[in-house]
mmCIF file of the N, C-alpha and C atoms, coordinates in Angstrom:
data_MODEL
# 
_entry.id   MODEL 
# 
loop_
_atom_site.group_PDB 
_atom_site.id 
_atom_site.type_symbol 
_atom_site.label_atom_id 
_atom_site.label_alt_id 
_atom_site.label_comp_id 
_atom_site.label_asym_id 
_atom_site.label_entity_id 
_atom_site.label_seq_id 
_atom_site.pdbx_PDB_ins_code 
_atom_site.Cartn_x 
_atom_site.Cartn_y 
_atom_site.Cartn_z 
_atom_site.occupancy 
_atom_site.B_iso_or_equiv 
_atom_site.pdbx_formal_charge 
_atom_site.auth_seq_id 
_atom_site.auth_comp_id 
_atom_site.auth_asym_id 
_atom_site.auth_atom_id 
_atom_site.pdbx_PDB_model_num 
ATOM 1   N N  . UNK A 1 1  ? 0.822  -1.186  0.000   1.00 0.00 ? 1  UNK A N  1 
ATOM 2   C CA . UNK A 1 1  ? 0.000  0.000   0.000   1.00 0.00 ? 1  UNK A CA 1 
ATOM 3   C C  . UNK A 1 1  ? 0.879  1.268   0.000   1.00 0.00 ? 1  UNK A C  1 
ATOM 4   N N  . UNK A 1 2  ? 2.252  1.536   0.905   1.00 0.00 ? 2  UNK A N  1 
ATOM 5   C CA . UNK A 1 2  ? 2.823  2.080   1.089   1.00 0.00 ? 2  UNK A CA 1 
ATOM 6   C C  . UNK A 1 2  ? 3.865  2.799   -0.779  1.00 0.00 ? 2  UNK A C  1 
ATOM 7   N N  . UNK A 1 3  ? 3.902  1.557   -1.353  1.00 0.00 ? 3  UNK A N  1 
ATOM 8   C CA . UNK A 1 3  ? 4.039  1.845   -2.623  1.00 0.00 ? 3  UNK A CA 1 
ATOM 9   C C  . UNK A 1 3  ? 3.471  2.340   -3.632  1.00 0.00 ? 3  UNK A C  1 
ATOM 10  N N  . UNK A 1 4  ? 2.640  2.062   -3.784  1.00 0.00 ? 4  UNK A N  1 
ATOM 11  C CA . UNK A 1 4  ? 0.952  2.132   -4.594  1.00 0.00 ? 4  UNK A CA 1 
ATOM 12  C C  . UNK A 1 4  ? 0.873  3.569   -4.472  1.00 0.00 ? 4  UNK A C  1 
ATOM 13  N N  . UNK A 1 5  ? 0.542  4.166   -2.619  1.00 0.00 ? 5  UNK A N  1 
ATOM 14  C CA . UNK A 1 5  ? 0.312  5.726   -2.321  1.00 0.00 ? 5  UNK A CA 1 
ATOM 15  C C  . UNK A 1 5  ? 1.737  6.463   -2.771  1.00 0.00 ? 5  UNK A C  1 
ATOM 16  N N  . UNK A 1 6  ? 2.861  6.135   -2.912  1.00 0.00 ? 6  UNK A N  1 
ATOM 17  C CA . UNK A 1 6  ? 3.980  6.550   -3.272  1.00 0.00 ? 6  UNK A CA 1 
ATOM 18  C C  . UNK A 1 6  ? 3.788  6.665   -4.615  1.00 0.00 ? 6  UNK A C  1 
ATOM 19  N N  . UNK A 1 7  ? 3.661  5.852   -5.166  1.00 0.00 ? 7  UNK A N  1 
ATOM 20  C CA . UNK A 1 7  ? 3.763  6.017   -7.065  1.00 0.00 ? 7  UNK A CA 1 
ATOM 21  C C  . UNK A 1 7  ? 2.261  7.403   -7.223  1.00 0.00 ? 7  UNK A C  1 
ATOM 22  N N  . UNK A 1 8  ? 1.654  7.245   -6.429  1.00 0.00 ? 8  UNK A N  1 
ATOM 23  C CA . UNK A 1 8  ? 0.298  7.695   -6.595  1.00 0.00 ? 8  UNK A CA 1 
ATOM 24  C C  . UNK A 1 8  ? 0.741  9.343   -6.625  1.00 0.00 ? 8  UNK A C  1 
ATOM 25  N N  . UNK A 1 9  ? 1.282  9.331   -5.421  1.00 0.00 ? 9  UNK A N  1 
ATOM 26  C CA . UNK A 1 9  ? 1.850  10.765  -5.278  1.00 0.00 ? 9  UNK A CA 1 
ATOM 27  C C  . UNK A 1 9  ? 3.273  11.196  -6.163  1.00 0.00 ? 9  UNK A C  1 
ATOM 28  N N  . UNK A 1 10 ? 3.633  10.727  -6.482  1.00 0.00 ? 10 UNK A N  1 
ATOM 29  C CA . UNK A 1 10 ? 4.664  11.087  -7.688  1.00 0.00 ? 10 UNK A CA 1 
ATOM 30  C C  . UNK A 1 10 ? 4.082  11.361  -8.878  1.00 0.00 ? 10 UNK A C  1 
ATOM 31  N N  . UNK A 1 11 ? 2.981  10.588  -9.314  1.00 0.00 ? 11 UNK A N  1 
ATOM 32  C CA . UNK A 1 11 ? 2.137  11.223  -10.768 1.00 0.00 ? 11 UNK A CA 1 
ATOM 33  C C  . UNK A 1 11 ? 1.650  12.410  -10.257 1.00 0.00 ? 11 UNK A C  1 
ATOM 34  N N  . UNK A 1 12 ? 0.739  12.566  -9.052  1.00 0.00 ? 12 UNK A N  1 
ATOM 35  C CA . UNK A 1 12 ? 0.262  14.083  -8.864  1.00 0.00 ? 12 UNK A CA 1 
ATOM 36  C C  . UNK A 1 12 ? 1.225  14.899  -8.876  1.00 0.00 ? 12 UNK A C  1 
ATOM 37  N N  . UNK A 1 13 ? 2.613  14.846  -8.325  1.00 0.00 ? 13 UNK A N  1 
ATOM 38  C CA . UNK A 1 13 ? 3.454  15.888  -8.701  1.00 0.00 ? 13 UNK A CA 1 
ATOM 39  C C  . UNK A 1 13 ? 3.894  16.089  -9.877  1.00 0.00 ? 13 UNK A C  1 
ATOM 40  N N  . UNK A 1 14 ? 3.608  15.544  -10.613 1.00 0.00 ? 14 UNK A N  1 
ATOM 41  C CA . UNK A 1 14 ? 3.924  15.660  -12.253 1.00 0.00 ? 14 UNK A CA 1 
ATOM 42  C C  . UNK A 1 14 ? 5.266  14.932  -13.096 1.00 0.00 ? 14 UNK A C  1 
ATOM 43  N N  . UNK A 1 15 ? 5.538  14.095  -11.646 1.00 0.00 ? 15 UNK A N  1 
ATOM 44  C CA . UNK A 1 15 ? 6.954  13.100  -12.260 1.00 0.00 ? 15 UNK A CA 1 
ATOM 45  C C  . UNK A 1 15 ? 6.624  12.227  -13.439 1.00 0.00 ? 15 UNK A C  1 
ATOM 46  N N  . UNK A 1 16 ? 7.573  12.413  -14.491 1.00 0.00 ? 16 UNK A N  1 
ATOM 47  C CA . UNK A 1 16 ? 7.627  11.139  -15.601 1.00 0.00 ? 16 UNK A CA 1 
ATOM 48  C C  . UNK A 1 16 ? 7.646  9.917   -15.575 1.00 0.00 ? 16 UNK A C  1 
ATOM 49  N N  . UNK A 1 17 ? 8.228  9.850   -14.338 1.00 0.00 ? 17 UNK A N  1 
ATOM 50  C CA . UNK A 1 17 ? 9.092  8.452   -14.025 1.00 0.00 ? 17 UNK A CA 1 
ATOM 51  C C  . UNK A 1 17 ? 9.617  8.223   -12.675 1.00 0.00 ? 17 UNK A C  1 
ATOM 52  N N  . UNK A 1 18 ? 9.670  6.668   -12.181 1.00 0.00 ? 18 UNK A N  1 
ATOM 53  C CA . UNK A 1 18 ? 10.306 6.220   -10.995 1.00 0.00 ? 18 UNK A CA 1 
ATOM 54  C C  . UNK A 1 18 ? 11.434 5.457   -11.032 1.00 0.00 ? 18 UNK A C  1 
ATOM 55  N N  . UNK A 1 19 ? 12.456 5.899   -10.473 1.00 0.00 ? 19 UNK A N  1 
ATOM 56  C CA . UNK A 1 19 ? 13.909 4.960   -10.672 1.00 0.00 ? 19 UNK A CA 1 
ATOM 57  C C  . UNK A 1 19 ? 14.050 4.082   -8.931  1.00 0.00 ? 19 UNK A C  1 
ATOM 58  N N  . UNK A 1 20 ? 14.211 2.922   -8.876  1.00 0.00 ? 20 UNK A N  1 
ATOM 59  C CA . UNK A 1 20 ? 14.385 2.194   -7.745  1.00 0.00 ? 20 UNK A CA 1 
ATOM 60  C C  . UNK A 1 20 ? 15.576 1.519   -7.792  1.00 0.00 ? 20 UNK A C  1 
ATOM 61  N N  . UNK A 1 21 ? 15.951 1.483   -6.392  1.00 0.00 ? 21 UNK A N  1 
ATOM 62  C CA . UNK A 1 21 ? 17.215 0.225   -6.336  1.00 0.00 ? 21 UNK A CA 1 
ATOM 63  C C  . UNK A 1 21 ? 16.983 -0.691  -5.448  1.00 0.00 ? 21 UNK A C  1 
ATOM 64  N N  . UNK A 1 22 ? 16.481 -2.270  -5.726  1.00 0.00 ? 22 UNK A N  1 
ATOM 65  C CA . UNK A 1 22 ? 14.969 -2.723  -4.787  1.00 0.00 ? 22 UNK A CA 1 
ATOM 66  C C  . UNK A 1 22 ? 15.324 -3.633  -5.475  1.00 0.00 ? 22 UNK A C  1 
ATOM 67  N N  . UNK A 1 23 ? 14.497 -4.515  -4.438  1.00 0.00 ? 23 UNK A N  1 
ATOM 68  C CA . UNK A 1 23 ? 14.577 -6.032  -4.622  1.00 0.00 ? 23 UNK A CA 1 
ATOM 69  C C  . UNK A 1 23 ? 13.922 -6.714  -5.873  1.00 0.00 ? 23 UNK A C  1 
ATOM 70  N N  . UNK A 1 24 ? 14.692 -7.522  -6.889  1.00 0.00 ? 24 UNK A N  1 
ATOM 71  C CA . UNK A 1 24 ? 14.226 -7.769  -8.265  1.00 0.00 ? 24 UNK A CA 1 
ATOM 72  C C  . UNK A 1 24 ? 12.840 -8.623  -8.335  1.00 0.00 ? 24 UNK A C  1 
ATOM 73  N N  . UNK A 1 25 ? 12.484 -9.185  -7.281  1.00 0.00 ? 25 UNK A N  1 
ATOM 74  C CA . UNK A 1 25 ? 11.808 -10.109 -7.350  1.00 0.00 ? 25 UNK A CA 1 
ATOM 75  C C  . UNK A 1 25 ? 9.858  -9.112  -6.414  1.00 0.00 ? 25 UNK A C  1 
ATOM 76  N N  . UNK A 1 26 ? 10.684 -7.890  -6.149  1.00 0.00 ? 26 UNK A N  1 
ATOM 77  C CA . UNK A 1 26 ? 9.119  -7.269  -5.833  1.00 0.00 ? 26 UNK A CA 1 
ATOM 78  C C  . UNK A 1 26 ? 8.480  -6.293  -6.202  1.00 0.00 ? 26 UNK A C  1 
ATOM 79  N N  . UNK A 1 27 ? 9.533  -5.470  -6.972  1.00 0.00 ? 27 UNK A N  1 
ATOM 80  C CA . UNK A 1 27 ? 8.915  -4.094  -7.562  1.00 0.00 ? 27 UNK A CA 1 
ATOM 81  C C  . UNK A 1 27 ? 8.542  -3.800  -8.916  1.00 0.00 ? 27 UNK A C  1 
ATOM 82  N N  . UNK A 1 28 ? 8.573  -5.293  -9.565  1.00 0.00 ? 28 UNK A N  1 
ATOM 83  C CA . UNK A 1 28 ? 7.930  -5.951  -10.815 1.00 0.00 ? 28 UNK A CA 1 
ATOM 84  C C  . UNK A 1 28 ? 6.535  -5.999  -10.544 1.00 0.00 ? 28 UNK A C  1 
ATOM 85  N N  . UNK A 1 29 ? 5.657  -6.435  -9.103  1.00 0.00 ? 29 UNK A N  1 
ATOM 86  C CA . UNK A 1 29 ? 4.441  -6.445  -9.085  1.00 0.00 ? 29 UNK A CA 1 
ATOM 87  C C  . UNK A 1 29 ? 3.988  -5.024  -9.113  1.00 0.00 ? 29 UNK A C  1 
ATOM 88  N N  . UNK A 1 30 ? 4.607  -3.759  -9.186  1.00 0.00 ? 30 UNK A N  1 
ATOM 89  C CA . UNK A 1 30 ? 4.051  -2.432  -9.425  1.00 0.00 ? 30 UNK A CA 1 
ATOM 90  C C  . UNK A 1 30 ? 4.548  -2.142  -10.631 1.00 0.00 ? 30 UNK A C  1 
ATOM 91  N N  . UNK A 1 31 ? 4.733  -2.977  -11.588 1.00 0.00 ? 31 UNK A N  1 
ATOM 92  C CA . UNK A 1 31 ? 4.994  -2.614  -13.289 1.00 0.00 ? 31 UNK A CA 1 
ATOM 93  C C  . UNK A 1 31 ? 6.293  -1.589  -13.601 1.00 0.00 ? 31 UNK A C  1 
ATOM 94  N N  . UNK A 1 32 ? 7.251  -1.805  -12.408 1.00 0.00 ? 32 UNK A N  1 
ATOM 95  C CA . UNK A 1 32 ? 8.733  -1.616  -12.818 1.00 0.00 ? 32 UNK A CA 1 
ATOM 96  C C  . UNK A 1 32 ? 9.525  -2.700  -13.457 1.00 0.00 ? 32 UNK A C  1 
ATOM 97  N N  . UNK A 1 33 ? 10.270 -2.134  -14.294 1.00 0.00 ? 33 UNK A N  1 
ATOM 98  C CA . UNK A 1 33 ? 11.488 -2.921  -15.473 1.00 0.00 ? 33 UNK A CA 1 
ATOM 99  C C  . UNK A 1 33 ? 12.773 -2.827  -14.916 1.00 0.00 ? 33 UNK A C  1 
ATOM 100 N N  . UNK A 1 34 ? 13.418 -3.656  -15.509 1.00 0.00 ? 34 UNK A N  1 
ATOM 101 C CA . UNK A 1 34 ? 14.797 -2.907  -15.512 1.00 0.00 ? 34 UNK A CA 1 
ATOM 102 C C  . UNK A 1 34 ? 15.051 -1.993  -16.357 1.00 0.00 ? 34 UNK A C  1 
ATOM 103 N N  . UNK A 1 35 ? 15.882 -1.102  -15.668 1.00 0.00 ? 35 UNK A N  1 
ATOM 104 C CA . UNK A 1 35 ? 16.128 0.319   -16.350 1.00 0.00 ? 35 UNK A CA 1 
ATOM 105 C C  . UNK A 1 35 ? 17.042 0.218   -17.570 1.00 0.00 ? 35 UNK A C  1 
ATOM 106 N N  . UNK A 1 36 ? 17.801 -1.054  -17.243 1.00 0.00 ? 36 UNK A N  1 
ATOM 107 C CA . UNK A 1 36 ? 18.676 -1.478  -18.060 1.00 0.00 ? 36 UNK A CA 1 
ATOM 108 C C  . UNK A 1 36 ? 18.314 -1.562  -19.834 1.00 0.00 ? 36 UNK A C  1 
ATOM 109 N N  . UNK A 1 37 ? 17.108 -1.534  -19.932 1.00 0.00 ? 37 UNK A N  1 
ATOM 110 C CA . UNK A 1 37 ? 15.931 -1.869  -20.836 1.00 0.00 ? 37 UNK A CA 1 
ATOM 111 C C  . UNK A 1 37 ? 15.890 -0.927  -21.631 1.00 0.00 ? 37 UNK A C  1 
ATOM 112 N N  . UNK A 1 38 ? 16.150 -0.078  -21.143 1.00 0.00 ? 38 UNK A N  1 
ATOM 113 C CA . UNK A 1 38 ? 15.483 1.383   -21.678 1.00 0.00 ? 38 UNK A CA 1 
ATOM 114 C C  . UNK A 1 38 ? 17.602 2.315   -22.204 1.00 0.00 ? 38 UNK A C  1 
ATOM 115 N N  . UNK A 1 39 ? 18.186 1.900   -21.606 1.00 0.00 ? 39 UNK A N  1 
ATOM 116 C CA . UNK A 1 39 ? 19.471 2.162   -21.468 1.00 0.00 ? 39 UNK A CA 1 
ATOM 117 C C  . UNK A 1 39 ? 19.739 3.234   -20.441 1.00 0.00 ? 39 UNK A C  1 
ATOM 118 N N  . UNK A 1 40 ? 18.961 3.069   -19.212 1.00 0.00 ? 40 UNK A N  1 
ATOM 119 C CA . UNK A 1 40 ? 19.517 3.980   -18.346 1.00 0.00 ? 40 UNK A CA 1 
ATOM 120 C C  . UNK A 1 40 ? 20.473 3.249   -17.477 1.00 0.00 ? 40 UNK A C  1 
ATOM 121 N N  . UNK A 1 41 ? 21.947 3.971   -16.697 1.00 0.00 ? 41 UNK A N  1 
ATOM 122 C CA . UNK A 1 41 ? 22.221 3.491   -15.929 1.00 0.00 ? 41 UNK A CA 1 
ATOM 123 C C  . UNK A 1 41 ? 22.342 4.340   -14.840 1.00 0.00 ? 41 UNK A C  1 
ATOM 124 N N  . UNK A 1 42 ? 23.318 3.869   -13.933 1.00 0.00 ? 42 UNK A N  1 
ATOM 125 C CA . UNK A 1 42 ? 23.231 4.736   -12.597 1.00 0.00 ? 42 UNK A CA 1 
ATOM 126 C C  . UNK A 1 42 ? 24.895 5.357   -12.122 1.00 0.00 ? 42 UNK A C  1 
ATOM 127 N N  . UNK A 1 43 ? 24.950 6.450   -11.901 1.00 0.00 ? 43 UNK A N  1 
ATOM 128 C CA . UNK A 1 43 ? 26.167 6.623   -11.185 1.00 0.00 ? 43 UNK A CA 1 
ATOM 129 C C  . UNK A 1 43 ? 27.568 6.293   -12.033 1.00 0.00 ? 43 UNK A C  1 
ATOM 130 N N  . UNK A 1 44 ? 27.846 6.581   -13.560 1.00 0.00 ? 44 UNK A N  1 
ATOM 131 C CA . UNK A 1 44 ? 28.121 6.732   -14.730 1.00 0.00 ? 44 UNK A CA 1 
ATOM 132 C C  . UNK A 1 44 ? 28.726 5.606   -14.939 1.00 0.00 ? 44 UNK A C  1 
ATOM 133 N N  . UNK A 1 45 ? 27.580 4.770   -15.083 1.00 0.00 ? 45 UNK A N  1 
ATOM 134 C CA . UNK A 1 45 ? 27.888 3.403   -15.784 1.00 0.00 ? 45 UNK A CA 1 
ATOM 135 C C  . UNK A 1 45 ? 26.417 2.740   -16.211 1.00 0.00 ? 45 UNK A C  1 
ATOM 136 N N  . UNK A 1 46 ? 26.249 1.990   -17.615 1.00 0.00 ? 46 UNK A N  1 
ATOM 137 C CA . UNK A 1 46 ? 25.020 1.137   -17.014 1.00 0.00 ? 46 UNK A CA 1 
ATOM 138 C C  . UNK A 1 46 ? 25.573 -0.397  -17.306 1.00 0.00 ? 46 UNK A C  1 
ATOM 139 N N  . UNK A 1 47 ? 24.430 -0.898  -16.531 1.00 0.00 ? 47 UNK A N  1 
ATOM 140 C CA . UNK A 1 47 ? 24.621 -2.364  -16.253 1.00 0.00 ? 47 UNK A CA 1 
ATOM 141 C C  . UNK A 1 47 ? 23.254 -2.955  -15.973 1.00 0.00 ? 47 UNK A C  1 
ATOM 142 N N  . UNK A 1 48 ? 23.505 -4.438  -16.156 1.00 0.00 ? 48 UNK A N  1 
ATOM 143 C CA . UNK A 1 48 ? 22.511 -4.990  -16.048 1.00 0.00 ? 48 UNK A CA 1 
ATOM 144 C C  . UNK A 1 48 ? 21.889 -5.594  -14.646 1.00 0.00 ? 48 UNK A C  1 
ATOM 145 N N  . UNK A 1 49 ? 22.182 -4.631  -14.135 1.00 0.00 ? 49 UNK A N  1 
ATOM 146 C CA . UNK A 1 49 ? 21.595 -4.780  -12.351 1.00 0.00 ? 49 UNK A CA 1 
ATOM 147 C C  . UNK A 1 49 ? 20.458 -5.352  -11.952 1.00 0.00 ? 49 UNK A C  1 
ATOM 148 N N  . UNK A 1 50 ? 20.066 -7.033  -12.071 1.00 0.00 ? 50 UNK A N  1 
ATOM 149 C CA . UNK A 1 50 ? 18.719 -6.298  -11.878 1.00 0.00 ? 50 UNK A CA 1 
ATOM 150 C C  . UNK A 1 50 ? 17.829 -6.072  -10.783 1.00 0.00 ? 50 UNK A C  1 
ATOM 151 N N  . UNK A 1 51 ? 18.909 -5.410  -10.074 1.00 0.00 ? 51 UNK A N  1 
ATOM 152 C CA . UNK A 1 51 ? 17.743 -4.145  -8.759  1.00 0.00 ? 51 UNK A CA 1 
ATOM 153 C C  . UNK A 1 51 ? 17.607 -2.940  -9.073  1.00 0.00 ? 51 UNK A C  1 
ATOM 154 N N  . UNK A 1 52 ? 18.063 -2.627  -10.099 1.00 0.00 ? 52 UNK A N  1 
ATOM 155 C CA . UNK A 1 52 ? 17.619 -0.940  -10.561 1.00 0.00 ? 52 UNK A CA 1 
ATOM 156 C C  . UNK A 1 52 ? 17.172 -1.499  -11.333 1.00 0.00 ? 52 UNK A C  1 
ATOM 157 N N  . UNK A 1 53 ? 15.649 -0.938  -11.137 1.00 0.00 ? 53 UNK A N  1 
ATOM 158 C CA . UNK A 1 53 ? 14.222 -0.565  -12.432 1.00 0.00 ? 53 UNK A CA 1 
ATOM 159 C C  . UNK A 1 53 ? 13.821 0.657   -12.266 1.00 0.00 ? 53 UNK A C  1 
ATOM 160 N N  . UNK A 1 54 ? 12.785 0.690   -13.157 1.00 0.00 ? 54 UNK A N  1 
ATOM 161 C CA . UNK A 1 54 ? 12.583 2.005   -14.073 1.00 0.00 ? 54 UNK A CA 1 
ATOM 162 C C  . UNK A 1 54 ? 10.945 1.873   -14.001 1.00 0.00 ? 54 UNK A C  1 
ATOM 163 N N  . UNK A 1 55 ? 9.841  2.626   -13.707 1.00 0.00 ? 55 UNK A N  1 
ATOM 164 C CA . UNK A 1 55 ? 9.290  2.552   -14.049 1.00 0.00 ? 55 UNK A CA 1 
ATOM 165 C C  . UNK A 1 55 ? 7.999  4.096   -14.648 1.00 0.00 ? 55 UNK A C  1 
ATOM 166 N N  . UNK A 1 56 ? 7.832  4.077   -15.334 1.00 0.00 ? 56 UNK A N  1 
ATOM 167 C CA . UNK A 1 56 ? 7.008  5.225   -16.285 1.00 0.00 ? 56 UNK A CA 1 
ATOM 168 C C  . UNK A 1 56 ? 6.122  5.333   -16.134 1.00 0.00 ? 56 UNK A C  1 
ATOM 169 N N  . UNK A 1 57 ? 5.463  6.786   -15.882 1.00 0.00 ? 57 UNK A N  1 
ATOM 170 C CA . UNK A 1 57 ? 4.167  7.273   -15.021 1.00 0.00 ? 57 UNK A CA 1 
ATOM 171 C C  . UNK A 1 57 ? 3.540  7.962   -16.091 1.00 0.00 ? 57 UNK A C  1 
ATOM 172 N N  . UNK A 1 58 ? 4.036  7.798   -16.700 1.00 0.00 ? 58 UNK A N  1 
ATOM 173 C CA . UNK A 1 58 ? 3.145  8.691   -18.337 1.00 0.00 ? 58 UNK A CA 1 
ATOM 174 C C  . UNK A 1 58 ? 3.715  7.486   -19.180 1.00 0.00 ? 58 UNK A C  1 
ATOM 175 N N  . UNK A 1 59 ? 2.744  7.850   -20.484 1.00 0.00 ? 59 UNK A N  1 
ATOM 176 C CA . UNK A 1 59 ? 2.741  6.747   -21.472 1.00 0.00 ? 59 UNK A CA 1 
ATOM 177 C C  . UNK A 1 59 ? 3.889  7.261   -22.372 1.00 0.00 ? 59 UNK A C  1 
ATOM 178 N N  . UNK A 1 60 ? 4.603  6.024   -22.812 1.00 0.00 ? 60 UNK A N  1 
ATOM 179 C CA . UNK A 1 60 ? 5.842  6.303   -23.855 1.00 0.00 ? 60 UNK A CA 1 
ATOM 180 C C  . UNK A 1 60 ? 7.134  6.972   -23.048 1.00 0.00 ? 60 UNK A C  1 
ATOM 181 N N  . UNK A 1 61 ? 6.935  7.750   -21.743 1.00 0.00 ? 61 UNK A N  1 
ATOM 182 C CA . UNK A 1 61 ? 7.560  8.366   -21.502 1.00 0.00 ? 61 UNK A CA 1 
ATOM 183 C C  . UNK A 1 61 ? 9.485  7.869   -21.488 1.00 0.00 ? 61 UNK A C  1 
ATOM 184 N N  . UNK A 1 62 ? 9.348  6.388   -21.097 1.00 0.00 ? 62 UNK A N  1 
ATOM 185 C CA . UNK A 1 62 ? 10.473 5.475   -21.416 1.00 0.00 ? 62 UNK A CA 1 
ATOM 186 C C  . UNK A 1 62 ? 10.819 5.372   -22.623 1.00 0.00 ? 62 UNK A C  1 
ATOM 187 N N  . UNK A 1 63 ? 9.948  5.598   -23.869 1.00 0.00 ? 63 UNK A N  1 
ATOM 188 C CA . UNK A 1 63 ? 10.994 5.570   -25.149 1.00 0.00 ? 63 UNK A CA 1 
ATOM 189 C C  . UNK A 1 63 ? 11.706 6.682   -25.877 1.00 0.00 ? 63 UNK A C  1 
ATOM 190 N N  . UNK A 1 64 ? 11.698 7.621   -24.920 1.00 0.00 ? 64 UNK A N  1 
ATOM 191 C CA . UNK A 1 64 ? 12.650 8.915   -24.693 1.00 0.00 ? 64 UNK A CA 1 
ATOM 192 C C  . UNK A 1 64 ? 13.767 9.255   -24.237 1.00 0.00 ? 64 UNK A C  1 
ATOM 193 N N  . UNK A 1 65 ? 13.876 8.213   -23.057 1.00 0.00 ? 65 UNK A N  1 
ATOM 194 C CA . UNK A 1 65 ? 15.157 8.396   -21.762 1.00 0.00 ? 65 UNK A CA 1 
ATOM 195 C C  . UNK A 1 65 ? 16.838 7.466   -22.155 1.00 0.00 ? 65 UNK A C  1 
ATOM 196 N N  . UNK A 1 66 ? 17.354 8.265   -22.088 1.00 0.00 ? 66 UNK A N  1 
ATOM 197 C CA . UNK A 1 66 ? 18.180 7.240   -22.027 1.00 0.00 ? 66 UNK A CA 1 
ATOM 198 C C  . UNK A 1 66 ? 19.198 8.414   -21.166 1.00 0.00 ? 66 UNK A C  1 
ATOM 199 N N  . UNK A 1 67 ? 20.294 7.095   -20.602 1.00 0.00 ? 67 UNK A N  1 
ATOM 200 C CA . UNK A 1 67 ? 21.623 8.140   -20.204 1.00 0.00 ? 67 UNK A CA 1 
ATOM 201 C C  . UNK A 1 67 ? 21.977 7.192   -18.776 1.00 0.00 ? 67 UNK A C  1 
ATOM 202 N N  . UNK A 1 68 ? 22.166 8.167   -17.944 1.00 0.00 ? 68 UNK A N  1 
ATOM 203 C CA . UNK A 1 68 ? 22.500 7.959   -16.567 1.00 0.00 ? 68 UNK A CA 1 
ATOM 204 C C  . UNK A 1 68 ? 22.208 8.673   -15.145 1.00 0.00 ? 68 UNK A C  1 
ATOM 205 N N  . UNK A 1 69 ? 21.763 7.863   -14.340 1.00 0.00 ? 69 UNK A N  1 
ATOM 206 C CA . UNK A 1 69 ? 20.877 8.616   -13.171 1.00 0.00 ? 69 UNK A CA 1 
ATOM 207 C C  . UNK A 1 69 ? 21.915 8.541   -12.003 1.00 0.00 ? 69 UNK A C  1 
ATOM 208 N N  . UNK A 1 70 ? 21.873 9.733   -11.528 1.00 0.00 ? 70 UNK A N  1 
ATOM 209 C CA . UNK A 1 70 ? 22.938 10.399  -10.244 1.00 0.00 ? 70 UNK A CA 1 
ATOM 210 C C  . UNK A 1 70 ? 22.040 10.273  -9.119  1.00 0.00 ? 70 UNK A C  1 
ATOM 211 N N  . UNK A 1 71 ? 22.172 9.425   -8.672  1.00 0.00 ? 71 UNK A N  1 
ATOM 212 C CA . UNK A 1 71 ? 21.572 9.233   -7.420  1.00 0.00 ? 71 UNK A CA 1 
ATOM 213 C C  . UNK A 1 71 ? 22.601 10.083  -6.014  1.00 0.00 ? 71 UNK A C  1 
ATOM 214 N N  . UNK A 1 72 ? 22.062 10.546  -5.163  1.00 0.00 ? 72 UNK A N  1 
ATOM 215 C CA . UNK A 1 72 ? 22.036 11.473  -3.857  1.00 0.00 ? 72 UNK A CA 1 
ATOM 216 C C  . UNK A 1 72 ? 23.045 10.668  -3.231  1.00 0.00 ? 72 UNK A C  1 
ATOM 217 N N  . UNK A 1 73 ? 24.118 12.037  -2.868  1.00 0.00 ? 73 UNK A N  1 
ATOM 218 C CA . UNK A 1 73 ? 25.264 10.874  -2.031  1.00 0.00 ? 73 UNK A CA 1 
ATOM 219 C C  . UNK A 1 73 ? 25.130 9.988   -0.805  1.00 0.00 ? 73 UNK A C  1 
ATOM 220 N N  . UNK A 1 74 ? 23.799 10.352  -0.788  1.00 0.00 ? 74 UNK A N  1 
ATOM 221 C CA . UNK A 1 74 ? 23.550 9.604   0.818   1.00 0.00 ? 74 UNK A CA 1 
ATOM 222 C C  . UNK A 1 74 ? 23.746 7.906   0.623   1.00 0.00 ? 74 UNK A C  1 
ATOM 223 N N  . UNK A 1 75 ? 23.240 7.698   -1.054  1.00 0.00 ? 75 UNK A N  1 
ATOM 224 C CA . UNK A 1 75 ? 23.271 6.402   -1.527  1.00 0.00 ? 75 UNK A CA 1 
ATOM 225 C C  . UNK A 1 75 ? 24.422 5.736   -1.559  1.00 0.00 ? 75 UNK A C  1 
ATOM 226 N N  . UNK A 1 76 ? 25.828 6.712   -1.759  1.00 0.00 ? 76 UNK A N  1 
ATOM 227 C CA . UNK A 1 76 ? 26.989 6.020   -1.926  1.00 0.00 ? 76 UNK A CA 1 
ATOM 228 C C  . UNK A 1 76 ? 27.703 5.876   -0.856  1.00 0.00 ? 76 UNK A C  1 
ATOM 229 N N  . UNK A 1 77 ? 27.090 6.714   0.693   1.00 0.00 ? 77 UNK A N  1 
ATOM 230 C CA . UNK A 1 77 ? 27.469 6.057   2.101   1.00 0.00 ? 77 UNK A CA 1 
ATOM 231 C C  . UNK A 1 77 ? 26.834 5.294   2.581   1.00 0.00 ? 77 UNK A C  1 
ATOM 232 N N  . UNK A 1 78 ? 25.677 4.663   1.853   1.00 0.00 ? 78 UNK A N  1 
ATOM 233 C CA . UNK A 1 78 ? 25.688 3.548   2.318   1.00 0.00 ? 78 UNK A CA 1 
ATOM 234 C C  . UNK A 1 78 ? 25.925 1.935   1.774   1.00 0.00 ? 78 UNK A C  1 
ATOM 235 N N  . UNK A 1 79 ? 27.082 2.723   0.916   1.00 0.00 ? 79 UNK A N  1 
ATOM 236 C CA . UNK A 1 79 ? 27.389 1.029   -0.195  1.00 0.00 ? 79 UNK A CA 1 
ATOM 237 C C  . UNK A 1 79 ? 26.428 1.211   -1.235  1.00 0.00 ? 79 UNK A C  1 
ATOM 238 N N  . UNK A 1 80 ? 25.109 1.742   -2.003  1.00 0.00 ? 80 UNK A N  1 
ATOM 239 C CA . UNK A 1 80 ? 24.673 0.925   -2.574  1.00 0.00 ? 80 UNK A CA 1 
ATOM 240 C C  . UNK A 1 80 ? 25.212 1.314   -4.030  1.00 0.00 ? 80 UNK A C  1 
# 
């Protein structure tokens, strides 16, 4: 539920898109991909991770993106 109201509130703010770094086997049941898919990667590399997915809050909006996502340094003190 906690997800669901999260994605929910990211379309009302007018986000394109959700990038996760999450467990491969659960954030597929909310219609995330791997990002890998689309050719995004993370932190200037991509790879075929698959705990980073991607998932698109507007239609098509994924067959636009490509590149690499800078995730917040808080992410890189804690290893991930």
């Amino acid at each position: 539920m906690l997800v669901r109201e999260g994605l929910n509130e990211c379309t009302k703010a007018g986000y394109d898109m959700v990038v996760v770094l999450g467990h491969s086997e659960y954030y597929p049941r909310f219609g995330f991909t791997q990002a890998s898919d689309y050719g995004l990667g993370r932190d200037s590399r991509i790879s075929a991770d698959p705990n980073y997915m991607v998932l698109g809050l507007k239609n098509g909006v994924l067959d636009e993106v490509s590149g690499v996502v800078q995730f917040a340094p808080e992410f890189k003190e804690t290893g991930c």
